[in-house]
N, C-alpha and C positions, 0 to 999 in steps of 0.2 A: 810444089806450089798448090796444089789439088787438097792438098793434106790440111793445107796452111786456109785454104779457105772453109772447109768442113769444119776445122777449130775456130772460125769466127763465127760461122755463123752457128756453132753451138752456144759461142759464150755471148751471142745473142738473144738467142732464141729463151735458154733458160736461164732465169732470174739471181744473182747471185744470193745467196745463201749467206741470213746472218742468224745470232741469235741473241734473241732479247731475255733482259732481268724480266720476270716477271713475280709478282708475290700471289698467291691465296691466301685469302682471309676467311675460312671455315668453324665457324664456330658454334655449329650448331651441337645438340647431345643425342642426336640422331645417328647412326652409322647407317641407315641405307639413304638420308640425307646426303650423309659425307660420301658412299660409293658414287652417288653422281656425280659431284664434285670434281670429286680424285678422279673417276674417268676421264674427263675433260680436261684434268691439269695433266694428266699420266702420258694424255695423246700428244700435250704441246712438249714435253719432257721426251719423248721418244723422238720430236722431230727437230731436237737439240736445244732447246730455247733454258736457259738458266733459271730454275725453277725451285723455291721455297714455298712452304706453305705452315702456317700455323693456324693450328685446328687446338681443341680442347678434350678429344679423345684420340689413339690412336686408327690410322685406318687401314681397313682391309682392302684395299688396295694402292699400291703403292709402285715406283717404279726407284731403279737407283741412282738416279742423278735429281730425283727430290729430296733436297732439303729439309728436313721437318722439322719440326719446333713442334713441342705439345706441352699446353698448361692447362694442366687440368681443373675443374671447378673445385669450390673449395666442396669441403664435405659436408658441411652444412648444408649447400644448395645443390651437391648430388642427392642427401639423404632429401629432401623435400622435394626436387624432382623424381626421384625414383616412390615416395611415400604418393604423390599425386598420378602417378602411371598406375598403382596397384590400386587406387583408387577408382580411377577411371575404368581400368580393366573389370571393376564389380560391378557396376551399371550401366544401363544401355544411354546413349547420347545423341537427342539428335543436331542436327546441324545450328539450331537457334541455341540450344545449349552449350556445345565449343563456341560459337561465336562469346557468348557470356563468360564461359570458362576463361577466355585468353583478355577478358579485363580481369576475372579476378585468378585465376591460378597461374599467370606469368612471370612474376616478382622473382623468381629464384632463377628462372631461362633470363631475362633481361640483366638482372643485376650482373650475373657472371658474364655475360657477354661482355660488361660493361668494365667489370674487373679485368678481362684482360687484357687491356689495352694501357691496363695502370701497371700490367706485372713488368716487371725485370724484364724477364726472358724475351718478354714481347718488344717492348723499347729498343731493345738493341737492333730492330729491323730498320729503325730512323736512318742510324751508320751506313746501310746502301744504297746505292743508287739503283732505282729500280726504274722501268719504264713503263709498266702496266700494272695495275690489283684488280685482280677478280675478288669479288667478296659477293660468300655464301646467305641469300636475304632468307631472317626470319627475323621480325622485329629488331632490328638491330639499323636503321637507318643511321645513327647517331655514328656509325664503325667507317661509314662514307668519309670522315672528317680523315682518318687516315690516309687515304689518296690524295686528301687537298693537301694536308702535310708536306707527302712526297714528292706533291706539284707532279702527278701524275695522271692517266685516264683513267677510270674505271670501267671494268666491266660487271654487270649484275650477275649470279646466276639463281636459276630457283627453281624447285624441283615441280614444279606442276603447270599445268597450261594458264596462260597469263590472268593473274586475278588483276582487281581493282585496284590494290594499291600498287600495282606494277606498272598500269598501263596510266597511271596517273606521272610514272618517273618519265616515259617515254613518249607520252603523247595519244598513247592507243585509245581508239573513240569507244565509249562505252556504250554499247547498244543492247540496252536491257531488253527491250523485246521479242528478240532473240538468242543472244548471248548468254547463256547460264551462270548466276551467279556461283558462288562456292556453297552448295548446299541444297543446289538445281538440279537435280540427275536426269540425264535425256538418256535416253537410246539412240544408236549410229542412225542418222536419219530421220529420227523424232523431231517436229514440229511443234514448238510452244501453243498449248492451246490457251484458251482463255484464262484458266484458274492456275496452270503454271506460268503466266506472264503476270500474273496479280500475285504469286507469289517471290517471282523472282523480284517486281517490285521491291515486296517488303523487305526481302533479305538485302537488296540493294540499298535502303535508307538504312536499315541496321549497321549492314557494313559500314556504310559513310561514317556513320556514330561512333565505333569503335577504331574505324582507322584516325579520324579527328580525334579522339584519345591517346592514341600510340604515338600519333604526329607530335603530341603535346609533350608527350613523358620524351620520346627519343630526342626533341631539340632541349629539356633541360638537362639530358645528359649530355651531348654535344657542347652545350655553353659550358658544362660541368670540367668538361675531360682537353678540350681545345679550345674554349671562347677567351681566353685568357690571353694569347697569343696576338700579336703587334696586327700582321697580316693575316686575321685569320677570315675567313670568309663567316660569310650569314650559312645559317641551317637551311633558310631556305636555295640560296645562291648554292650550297653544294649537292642538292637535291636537283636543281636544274642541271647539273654538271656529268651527269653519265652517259656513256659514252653507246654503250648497247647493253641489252639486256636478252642472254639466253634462258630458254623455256627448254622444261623438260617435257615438249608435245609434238604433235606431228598433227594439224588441225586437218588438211587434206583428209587421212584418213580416220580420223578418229571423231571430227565431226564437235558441233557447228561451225560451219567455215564464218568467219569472224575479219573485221578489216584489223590490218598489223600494219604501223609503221616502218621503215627500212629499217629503224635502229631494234625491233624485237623480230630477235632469229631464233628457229627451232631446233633445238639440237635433240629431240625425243628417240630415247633409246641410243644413247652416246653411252648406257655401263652392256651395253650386246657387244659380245665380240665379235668381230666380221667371223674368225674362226673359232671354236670351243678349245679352251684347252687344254690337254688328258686329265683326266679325274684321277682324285687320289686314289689308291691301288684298292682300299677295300669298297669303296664308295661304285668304281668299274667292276670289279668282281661281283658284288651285289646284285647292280642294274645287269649286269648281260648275262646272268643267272638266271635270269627272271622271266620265267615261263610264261604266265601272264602279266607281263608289262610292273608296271612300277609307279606307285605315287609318291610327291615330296609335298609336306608337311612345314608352313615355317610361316610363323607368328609374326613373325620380323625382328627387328635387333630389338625393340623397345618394349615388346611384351613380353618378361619373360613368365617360364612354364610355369614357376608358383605363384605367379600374379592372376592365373585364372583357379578359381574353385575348383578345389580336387573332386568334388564329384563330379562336374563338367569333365577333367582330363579321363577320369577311370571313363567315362561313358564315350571318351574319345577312343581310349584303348582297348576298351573292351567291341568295338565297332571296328578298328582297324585289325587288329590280332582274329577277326575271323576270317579277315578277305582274302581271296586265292590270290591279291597283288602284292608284289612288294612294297613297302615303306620304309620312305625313308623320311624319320621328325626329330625336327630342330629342336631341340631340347640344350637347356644349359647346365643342369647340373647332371652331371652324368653320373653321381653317386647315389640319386635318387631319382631313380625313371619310373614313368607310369606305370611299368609291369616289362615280365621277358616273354617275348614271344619272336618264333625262327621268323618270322615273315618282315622285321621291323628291328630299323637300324638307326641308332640315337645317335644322331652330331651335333656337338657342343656351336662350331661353324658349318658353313655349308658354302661351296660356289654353286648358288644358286644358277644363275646364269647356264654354266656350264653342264648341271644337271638337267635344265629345264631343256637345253638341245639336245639329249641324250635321247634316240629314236627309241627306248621302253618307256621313256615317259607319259603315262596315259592322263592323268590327273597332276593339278597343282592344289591344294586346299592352302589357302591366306587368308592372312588378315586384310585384303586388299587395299594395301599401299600402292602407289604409286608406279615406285618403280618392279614389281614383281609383275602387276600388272600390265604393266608396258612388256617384261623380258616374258611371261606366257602367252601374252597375243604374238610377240614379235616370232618365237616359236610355234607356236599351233597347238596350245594344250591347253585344253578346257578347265574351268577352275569350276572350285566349290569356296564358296568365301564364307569368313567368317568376321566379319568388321567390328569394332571398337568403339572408333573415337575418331574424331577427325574428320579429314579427307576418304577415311576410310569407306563411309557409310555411302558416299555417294558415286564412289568409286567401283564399288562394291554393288548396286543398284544402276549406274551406267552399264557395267559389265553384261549383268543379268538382262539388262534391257534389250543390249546389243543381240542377246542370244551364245553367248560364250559359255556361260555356264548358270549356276545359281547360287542366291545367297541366304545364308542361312543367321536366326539371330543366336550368335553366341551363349549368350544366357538362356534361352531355350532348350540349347541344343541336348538331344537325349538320343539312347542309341537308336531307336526305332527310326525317328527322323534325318539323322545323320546318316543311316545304315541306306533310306529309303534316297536319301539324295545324291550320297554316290554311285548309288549305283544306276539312276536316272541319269546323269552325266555321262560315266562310262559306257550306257548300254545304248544312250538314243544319240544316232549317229551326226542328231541334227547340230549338235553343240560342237564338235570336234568339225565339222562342214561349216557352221558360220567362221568359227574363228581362222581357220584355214583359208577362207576367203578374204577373211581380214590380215594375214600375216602376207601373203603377196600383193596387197595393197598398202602394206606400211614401209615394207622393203623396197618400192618402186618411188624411187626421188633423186632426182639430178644429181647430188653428192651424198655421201652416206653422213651420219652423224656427225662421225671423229673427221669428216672432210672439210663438213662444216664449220666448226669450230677451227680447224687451223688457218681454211680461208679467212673466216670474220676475224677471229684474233688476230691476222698479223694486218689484214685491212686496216685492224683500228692503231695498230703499231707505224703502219708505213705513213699515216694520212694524221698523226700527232692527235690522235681521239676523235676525229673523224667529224668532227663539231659540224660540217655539213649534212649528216644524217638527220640531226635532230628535229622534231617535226618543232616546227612556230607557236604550237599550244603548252607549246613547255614552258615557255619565257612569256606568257600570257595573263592575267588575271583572270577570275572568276567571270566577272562584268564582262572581260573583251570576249573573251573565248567563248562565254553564251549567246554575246551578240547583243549582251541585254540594254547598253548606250547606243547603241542603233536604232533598234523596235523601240526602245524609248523615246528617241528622236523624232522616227518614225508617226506613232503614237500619237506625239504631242503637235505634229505637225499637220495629221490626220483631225486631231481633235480642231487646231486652231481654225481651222479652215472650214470644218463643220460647223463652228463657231460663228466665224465670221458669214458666211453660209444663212446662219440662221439670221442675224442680224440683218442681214442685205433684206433677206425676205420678209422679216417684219417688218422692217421699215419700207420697204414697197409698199405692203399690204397696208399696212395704216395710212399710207398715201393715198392709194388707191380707194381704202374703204373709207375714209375721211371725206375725199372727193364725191364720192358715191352719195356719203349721207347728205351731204349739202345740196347737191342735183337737188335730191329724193324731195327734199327740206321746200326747196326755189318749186319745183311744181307743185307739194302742195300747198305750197299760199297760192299759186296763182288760180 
């Protein structure tokens, strides 16, 4: 009888276990894009949930009860995305210039995004029943119309802390005064001063300008690809329609703490493993050889090695092949490497992640993306940056802010400089102490990443999208949400009465001084 009650009240206490369809929709040409992704879809996949995912490259990580579907872009618009990457990699860029660049060098990222939702391979996802799409944001709002198809909820995801056109899907209040725009780099605890809130200004009216452009092209690809359809919703009705949106940040410790809606959750550092997993055999051999310690080297997926100036890489290699540490760089073509030297070990891949918690690890040198920068704070190893394009520059100048390490400009870069700034990192102990102060600060939060994400995801499963999360400025106009038919009101009713106000007292006074003159008049005749 005893037994009999312990079994009730387990199959009380814990929640029965089910598993839901869910789809991803990744289609960015990014792979350390797609590694966030796939983390977050990999955790819902381990904890049984029926899981596809169609991407347009394959990804490096993966788990085996995902599903994949991969169509790839056409070649035409790989060779002009990849002809604009080695472009980009020759000149410095700063943040008002990408803004510019993504009106005019986006046509080949959008189109294909756009194409695959026309391809075969893809259509045949209509045939399931699905009960959730996460779908990967990078200009692609128009890809949203796929969820209303499947008369499902959507979840957003996106790899950086919430910009503007995010916190426009969920309601998040934009407080430029403090808040950094994309292209704003503060340091952990840096205060906007005057000239950086007058800057973040402008880049905030820029932004507006170019997301009101993408708004325009993404809904006549929507009417384009789904407007045809009996029941199909407006572009704007399926923009109001999401359900949560994950961030790849941790505002707590990464700074400016910022107001967030219930429906925008953090899942920063969802590609860290809670544990590292053994490195492959020569990669382990290498690092715990490594008498003085070990640095890892890696551009990211999208820059590759011959897209920077070979006299840049010789003055890379000719700086690294003298140091008493190990190296280990990303390199892709392995039939033509910068140079051989014993101290310096060339991988076409890398598990970043798993190298960067590898305890010889003394330096990280990046192109400071995103997520590398999240997985070496999250471990404690100082960087040396080398930024591009993008996200990168400001990333990359956050970082150095913070005191983690320092950034250096690529196209400068010569060996004397490069020589003098690793070894400033490596030797002053103050850069490996902040960031170490910063990795026990990013690790301390109630649920870890991948906890996150399985809570909120099956929330918005069990609670049919959860449509009570959404904040009331979502389904608002322009006019309500500023409040501007109020203070209008306001205003007018303020003026009216000033108005009338004045009138009362003119007409008193002309009374009064009318009276007056006639007295004045009547004495002197008399």
């Amino acid at each position: 009888m005893g037994g009999l009650r312990w079994l009730f009240a387990l199959l009380v206490v814990v929640p029965a276990a089910w598993s839901a369809n869910i789809l991803g929709l990744f289609s960015s040409h990014s792979q350390s894009h797609l590694i966030l992704h796939m983390s977050m879809i990999k955790a819902l996949a381990e904890e049984g949930h029926n899981v596809t995912v169609v991407s347009m490259i394959k990804p490096t990580v993966m788990h085996k009860d995902i599903h994949l579907i991969v169509v790839p872009a056409s070649e035409e618009h790989e060779r002009a995305m990849d002809n604009q990457l080695k472009e980009m990699t020759g000149r410095k860029h700063s943040a008002i210039d990408t803004l510019l660049r993504l009106v005019s060098g986006m046509d080949a990222v959008i189109e294909s995004q756009a194409d695959l939702l026309t391809d075969e391979r893809f259509q045949r996802i209509y045939e399931t029943k699905f009960d959730l799409m996460f779908m990967g944001y990078f200009l692609n709002d128009f890809q949203l119309g796929v969820a209303n198809k499947l008369k499902v909820p959507v979840i957003v995801a996106w790899m950086q802390a919430p910009v503007l056109v995010l916190d426009e899907l969920v309601g998040n209040p934009g407080e430029i005064s403090y808040v950094p725009i994309m292209g704003t780099s503060l340091g952990r605890g840096e205060k906007m001063s005057f000239s950086k809130r007058l800057e973040n200004l402008g880049k905030s009216v820029l932004l507006r300008i170019v997301a009101i452009y993408f708004n325009h092209r993404s809904e006549r690809y929507y009417n384009q690809i789904f407007g045809k359809a009996v029941d199909c919703s407006t572009f704007q009705e399926i923009k109001r329609n999401i359900s949560m949106i994950f961030t790849n940040s941790h505002l707590i410790s990464e700074g400016p703490i910022r107001p967030l809606v219930p429906a925008s959750v953090e899942i920063g550092g969802i590609q860290v493993k809670d544990k590292a997993d053994p490195l492959p055999k020569d990669i382990a051999e290498f690092l715990d050889n490594a008498e003085h310690g070990g640095i890892l080297l890696s551009l990211g997926s999208n820059i590759k090695g011959t897209s920077v100036k070979p006299e840049l890489v010789q003055s890379m290699f000719k700086t690294l092949s003298s140091l008493k540490q190990r190296v280990i760089w990303k390199w892709d073509d392995l039939e033509n490497t910068p140079g051989k030297s014993a101290n310096i070990l060339y991988k076409k891949w890398l598990p970043q992640d798993d190298i960067l918690a590898h305890p010889k690890i003394k330096l990280f040198i990046t192109h400071a993306g995103k997520g590398g920068i999240t997985e070496a704070q999250y471990h404690g190893v100082p960087m040396v940056a080398l930024p591009v394009f993008g996200d990168q520059i400001t990333n990359a100048d956050s970082m150095q802010s913070s005191g983690y390490g320092i950034t250096l400009d690529l196209l400068q870069l010569n060996e004397e400089n490069f020589k003098s700034t690793i070894h400033e990192v490596l030797q002053n102990k103050k850069y490996k102490s902040a960031i170490g102060k910063f990795s026990k600060l990013y690790r301390d939060r109630p649920l870890t990443a991948r906890q996150t994400v399985l809570y909120w995801t099956e929330y918005v499963l069990r609670h049919h999208g959860a449509p009570h999360l959404q904040s009331p400025s979502v389904h608002m106009n322009s006019v309500a949400y500023l409040n501007l038919d109020v203070y209008a009101l306001l205003i007018t009713v303020v003026i009216i009465v000033l108005l009338l106000n004045w009138i009362i007292i003119r007409s008193v006074y002309r009374k009064v001084f009318c009276k007056s003159k006639k007295a004045n008049k009547k004495v002197k005749q008399h």
